[in-house]
C-alpha positions as CSV (number, residue, x, y, z in Angstrom):
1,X,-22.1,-19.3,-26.0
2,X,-19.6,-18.4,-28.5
3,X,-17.6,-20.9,-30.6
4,X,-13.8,-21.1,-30.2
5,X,-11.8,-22.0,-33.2
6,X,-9.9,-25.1,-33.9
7,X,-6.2,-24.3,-34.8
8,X,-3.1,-23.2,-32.5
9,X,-2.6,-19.6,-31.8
10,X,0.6,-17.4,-31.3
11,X,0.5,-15.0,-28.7
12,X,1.4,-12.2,-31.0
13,X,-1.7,-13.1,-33.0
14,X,-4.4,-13.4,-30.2
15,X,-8.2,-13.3,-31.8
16,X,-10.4,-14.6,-28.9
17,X,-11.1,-17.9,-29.9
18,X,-14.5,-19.0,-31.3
19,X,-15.1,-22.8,-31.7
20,X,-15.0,-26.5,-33.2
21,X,-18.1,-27.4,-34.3
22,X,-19.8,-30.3,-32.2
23,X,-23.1,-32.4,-32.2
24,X,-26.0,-31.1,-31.1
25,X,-26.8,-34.0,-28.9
26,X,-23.1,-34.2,-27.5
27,X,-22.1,-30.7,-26.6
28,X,-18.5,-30.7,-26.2
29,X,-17.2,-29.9,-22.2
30,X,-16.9,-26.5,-20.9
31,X,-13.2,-26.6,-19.7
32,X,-12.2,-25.3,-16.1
33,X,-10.3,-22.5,-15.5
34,X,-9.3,-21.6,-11.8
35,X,-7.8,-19.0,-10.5
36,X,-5.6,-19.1,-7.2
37,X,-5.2,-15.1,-6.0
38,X,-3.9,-14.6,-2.4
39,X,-6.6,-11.6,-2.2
40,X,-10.0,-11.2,-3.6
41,X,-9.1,-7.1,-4.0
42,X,-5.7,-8.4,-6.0
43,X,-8.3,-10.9,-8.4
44,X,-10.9,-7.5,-9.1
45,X,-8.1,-5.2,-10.0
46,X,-5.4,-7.3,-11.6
47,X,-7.3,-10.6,-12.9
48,X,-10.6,-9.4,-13.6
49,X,-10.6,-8.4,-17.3
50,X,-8.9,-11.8,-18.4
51,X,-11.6,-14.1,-16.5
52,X,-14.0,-11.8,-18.3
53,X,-12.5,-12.6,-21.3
54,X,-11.7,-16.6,-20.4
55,X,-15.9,-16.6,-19.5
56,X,-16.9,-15.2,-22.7
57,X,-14.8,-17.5,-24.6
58,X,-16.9,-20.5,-22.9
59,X,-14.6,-21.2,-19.6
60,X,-16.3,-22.0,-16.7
61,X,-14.1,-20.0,-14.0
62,X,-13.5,-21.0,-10.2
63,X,-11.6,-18.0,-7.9
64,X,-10.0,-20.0,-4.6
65,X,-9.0,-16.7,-2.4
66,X,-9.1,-15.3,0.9
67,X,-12.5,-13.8,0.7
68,X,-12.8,-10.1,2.1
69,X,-15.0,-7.6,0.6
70,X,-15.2,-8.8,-3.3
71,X,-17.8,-11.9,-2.6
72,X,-20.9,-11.3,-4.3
73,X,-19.2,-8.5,-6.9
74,X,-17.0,-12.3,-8.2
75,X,-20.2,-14.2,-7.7
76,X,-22.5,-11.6,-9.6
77,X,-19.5,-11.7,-13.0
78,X,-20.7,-15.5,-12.9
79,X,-17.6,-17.3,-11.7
80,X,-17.6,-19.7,-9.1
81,X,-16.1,-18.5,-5.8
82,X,-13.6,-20.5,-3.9
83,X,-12.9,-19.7,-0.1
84,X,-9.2,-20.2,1.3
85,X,-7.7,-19.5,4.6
86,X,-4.8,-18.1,4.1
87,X,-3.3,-14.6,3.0
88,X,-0.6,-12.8,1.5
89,X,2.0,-12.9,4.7
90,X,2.2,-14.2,7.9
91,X,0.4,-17.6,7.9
92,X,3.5,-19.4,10.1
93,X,3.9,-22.6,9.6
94,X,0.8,-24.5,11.0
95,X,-1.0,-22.0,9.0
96,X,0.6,-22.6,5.7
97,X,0.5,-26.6,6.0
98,X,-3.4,-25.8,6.0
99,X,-3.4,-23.6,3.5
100,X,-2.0,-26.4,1.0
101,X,-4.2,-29.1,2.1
102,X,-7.1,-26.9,1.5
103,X,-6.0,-25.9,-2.0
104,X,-5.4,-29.8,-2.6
105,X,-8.7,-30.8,-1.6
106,X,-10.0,-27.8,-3.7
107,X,-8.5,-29.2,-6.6
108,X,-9.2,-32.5,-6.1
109,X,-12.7,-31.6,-5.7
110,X,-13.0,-28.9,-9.0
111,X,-10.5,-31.0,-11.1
112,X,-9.5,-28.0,-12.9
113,X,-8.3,-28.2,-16.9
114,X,-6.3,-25.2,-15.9
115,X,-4.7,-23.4,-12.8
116,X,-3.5,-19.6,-13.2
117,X,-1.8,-19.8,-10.1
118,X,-1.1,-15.8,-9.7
119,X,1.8,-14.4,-8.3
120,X,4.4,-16.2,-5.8
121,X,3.1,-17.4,-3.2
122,X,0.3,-19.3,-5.1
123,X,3.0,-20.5,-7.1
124,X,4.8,-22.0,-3.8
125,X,1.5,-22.9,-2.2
126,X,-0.6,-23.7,-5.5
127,X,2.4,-26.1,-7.1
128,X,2.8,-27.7,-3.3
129,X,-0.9,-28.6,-3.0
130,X,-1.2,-29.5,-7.4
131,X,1.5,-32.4,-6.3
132,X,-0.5,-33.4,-3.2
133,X,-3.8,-33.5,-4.9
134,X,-2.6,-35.6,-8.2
135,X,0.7,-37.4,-7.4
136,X,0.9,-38.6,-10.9
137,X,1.0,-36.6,-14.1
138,X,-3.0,-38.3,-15.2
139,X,-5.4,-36.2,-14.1
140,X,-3.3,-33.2,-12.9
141,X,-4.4,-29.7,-14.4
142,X,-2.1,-27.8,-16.8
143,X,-0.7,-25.3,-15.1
144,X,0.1,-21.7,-15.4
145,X,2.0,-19.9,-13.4
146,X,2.1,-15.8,-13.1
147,X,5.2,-14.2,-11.8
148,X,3.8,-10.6,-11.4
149,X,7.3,-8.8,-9.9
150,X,10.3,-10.2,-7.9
151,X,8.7,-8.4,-4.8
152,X,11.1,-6.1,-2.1
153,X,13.1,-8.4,-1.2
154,X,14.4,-10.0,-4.3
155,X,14.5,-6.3,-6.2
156,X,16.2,-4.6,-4.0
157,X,20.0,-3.3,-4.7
158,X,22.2,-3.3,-1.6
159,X,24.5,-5.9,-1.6
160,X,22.7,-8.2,1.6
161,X,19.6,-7.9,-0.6
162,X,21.8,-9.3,-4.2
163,X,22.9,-12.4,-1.6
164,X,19.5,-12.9,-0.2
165,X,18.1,-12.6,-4.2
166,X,20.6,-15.4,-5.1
167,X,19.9,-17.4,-2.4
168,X,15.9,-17.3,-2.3
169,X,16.1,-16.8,-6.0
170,X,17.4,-20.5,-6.1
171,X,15.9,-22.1,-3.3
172,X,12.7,-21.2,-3.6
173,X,12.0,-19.9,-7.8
174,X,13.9,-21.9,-9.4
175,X,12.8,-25.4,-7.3
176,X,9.1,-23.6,-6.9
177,X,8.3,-22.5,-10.4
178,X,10.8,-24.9,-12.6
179,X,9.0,-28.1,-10.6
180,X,5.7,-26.9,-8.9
181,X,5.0,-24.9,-12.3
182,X,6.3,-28.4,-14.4
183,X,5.8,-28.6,-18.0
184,X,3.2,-25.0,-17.4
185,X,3.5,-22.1,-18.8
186,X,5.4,-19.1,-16.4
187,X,4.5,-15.4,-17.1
188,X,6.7,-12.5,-16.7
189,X,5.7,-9.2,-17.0
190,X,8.9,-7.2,-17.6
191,X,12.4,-9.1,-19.1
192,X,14.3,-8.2,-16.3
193,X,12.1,-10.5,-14.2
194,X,12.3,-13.3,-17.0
195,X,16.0,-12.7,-17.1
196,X,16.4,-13.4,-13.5
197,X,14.2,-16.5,-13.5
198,X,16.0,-18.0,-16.9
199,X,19.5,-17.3,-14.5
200,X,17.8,-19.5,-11.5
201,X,18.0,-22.3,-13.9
202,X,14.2,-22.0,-15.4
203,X,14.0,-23.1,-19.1
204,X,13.6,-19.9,-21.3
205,X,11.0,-21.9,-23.8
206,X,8.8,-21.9,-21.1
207,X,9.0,-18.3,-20.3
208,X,6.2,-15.7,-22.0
209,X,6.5,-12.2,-21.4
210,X,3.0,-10.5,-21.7
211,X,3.3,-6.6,-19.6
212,X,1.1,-6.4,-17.0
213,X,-2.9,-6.8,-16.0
214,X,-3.8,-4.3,-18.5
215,X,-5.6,-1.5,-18.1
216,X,-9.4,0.2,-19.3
217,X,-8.4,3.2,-21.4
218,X,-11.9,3.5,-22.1
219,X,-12.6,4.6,-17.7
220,X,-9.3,5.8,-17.2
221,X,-9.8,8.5,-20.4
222,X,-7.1,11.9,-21.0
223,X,-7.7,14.4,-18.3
224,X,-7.1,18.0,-18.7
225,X,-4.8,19.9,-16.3
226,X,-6.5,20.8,-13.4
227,X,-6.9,25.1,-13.4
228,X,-3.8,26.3,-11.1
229,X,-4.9,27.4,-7.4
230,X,-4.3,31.3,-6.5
231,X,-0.8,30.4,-5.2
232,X,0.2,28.4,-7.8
233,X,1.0,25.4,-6.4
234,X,1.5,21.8,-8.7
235,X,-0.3,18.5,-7.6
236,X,2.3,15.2,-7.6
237,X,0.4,12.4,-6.9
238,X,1.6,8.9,-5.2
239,X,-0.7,6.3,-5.6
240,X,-0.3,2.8,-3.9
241,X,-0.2,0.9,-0.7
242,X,1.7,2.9,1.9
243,X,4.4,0.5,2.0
244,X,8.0,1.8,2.6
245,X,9.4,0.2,-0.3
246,X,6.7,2.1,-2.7
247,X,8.8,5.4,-1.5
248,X,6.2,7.0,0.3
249,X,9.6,8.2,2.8
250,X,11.2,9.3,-0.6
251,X,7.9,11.1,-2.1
252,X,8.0,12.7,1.0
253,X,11.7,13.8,1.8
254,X,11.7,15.1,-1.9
255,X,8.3,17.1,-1.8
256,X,9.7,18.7,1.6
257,X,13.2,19.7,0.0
258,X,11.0,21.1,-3.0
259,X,8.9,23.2,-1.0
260,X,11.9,24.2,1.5
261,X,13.7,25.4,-1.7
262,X,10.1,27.7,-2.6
263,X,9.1,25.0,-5.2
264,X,5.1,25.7,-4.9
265,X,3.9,21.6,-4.9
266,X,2.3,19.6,-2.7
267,X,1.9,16.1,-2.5
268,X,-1.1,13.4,-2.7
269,X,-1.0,10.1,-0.8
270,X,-3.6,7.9,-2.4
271,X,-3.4,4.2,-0.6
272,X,-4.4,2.6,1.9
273,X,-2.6,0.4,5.1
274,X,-1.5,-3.1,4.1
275,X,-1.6,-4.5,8.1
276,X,-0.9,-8.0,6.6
277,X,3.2,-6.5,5.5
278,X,5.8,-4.9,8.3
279,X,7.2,-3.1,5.4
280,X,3.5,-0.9,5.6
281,X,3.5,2.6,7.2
282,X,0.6,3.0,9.7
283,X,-1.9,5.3,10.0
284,X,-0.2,7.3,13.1
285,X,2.8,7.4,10.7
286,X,1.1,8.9,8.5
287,X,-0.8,11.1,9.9
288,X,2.4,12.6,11.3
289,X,3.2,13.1,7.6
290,X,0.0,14.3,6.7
291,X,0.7,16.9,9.2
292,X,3.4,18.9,7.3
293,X,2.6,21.8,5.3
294,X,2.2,19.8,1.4
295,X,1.3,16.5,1.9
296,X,-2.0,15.1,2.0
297,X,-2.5,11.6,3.0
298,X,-6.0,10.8,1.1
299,X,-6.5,7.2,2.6
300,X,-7.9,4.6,0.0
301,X,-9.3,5.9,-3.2
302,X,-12.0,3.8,-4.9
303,X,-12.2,5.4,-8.4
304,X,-8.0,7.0,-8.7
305,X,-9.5,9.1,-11.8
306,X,-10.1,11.7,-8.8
307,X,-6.6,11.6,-8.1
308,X,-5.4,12.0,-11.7
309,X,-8.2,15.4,-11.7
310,X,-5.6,17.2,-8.7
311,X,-2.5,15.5,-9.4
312,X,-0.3,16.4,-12.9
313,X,2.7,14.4,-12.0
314,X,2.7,10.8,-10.9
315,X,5.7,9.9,-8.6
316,X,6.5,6.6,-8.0
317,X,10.2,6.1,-6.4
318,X,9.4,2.0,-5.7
319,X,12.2,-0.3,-4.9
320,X,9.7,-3.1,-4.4
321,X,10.7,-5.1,-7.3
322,X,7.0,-4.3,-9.5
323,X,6.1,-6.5,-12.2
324,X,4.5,-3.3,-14.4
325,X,3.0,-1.3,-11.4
326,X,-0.6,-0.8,-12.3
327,X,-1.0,2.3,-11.1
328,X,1.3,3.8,-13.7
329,X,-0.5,2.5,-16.6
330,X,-3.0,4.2,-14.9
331,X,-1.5,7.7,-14.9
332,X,-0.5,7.2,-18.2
333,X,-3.7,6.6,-19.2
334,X,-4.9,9.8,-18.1
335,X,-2.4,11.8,-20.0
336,X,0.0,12.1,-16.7
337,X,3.5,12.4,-17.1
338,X,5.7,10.0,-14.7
339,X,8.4,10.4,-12.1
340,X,9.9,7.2,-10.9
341,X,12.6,5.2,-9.9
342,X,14.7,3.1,-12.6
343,X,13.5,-0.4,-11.5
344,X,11.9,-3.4,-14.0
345,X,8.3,-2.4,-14.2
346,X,8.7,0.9,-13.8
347,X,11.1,1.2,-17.2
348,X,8.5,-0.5,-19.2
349,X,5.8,2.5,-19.1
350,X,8.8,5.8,-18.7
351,X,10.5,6.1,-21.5
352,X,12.8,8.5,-20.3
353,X,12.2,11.7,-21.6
354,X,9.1,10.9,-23.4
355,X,6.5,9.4,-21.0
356,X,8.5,10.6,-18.0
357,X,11.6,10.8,-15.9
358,X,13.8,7.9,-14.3
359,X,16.0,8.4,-11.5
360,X,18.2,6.0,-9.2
361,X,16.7,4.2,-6.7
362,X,16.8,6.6,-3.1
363,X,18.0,9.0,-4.4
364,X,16.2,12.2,-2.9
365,X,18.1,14.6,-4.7
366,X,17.7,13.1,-8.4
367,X,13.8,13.0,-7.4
368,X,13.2,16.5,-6.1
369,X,15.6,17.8,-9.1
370,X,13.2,15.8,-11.6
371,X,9.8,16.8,-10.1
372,X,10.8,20.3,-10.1
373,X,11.9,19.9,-13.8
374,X,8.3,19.2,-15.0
375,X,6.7,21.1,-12.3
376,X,8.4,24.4,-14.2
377,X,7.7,22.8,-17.2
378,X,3.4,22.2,-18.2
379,X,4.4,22.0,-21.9
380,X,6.6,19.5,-21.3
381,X,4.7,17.2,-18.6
382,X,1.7,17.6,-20.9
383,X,3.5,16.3,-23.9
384,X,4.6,13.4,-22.0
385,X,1.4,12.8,-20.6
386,X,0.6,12.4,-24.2
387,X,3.0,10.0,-25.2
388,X,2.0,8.0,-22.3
389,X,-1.5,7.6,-23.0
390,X,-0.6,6.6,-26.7
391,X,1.7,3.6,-25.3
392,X,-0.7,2.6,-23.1
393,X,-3.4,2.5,-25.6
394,X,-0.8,1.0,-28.3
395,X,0.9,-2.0,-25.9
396,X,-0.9,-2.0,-22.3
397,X,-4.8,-2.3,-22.9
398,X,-7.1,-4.8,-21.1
399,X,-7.8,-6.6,-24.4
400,X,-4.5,-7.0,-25.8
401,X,-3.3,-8.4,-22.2
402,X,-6.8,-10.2,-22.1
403,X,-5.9,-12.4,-25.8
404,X,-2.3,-12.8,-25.3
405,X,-3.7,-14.8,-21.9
406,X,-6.3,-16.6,-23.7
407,X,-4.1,-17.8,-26.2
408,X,-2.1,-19.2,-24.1
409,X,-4.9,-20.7,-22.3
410,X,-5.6,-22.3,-25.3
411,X,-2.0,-23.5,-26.0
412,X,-3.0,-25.2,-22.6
413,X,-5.9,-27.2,-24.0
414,X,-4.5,-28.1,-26.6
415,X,-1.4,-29.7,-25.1
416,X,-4.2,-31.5,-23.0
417,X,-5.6,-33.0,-25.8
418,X,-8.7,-30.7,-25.9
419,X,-10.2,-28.1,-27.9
420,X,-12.9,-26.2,-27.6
């Protein structure tokens, strides 16, 4: 096992750590790191690099989730795998009130050094069932709590939606994270987000901003253009779950007013179903859209590399309120230029007119106007596609995300009187 270094570390400066030295007869403890994910699927795509890096820095890690199709893939990486009955929406009640005693008694059982409690419903649930399972501050875990996007409801822009932000933004983040979170750490990934939670009456010092889960620029490498078919026709490529509030309805309505107009694109819908959310378009739904002439409904897409081989354009018109949407670090980091809308997440990878095009929220028009700009223009697209993969190599890699978490893990120790 490696040895961590002794000594605080900033985030801006994040070495993996090494070690203290120890005796040989009294090795010092391996220190606990747990993860509480909703979804085994969200831990392998989102969380996987930093327990990677947390292992290989001498953590012992724990994953509690609901358990699906990612067992023995979490179990084979050498972490130890955590069952829970609960997931993302829809538990009710009853449902929920088990969910937290289970976590508790998980805790209670592991006695964690640390909890990355990961995104915000483990916050809720996770900060509920920390208080339950160590009333009093000895013994309870430090605690880390990941906001990863202010979800649909609280991102959205009508004026219902700003009320119901205010009023669930108060209730629920700033009593869940500002007490279930405590004296813990709370991660943003955009400042929009951090904004909003420093307004609901969170303290600011305990507010770090590191963008996103990262992504490996070493799979997801520069693709070349695909060769043009014989009618000329340009891939866009949409790539998430077929939620409403991604702007597959928007992708869509565009792509048809593009090709009514005798724009030669078609459009890719790479995602699968999410039964689990109301907001999710169903696979009659969209099949019906699959139906018209330029859209292509794909289904889920295990490696999206073969997505990013059709499709030169990413579109990605979501209101759902994104901490830094994976899927266009993604794109950029194949060298594919970027239409989306102008929400927080999406702003922090397009840089309009250099990685890619903004435009309002809904707005058909502005999007069909903006696709058809770069689908005239493969000079341009590719240039951006360029500049994407360059800030996605310079400020959105796996390992830079990976240290700025471990340092923070460690500011965690250390607070706990422990170094490694």
């Amino acid at each position: 096992m490696r040895q961590p270094p002794c000594g605080p570390r900033s985030i801006d400066r994040t070495p993996v750590p090494t070690a203290c030295t120890s005796s040989i007869a009294d090795p010092p403890k391996r220190p606990k790191l747990l993860f509480l994910v909703t979804e085994d699927w969200y831990f392998w795509s989102h969380r996987l690099p930093v327990a990677r890096a947390a292992r290989d820095a001498g953590f012992a890690v724990v994953v509690a989730t609901r358990v699906r199709d990612h067992a023995e893939r979490i179990r084979a990486e050498g972490f130890q795998l955590a069952p829970l009955p609960w997931r993302r929406r829809g538990d009710g009640a009853i449902g929920a009130v088990r969910a937290i005693i289970a976590i508790a008694r998980l805790y209670r059982r592991e006695r964690p050094d640390i909890v990355h409690h990961v995104a915000l419903k483990s916050v809720l649930f996770g900060g509920l069932a920390m208080r339950l399972a160590f009333p009093g501050v000895a013994g309870r875990p430090a605690g880390i709590a990941a906001v990863t996007g202010l979800g649909s409801g609280l991102g959205s822009t009508t004026g219902s939606a700003r009320f119901g932000r205010a009023v669930l933004g108060r209730a629920v983040l700033g009593w869940a994270v500002c007490r279930l979170a405590g004296a813990g750490r709370i991660i943003v990934q955009n400042p929009e987000d951090g904004a909003a939670l420093a307004g609901f009456g969170i303290n600011p010092a305990r507010l770090v901003l590191i963008r996103g889960s990262g992504v490996d620029i070493a799979h997801f490498a520069p693709l070349p253009e695909p060769f043009e078919t014989p009618e000329g026709t340009v891939a866009v490529a949409l790539v998430a779950r077929m939620l409403r509030s991604k702007g597959v309805l928007d992708a869509v309505a565009a792509v048809r007013r593009l090709r009514g107009d005798g724009v030669a694109v078609e459009l890719l819908l790479a995602g699968p179903t999410d039964p689990d959310n109301s907001d999710s378009l169903d696979e009659p739904a969209l099949s019906q859209l699959a139906a018209e002439p330029g859209v292509e409904w794909l289904g889920r897409v295990e490696d999206v590399r073969a997505v990013w081989r059709r499709a030169v354009i990413a579109v990605f018109p979501s209101t759902y309120g994104e901490g830094v949407p994976k899927a266009l670090l993604e794109a950029a980091s194949c060298g594919r230029a970027i239409v989306a809308a102008d929400m927080p997440g999406c702003r922090e990878v397009v840089r309009p007119g250099e990685t890619g095009l903004l435009v309002p929220p809904h707005d058909i028009a502005a999007l069909a106007e903006a696709l058809a700009a770069l689908v005239r223009d493969a000079p341009r697209r590719i240039a951006m596609g360029r500049a994407g993969r360059e800030l996605v190599e310079r400020a959105f890699s796996e390992e830079r995300v990976a240290q700025q978490t471990l340092a923070l893990y460690q500011d965690a120790l250390r607070e706990r009187g422990m170094t490694q």
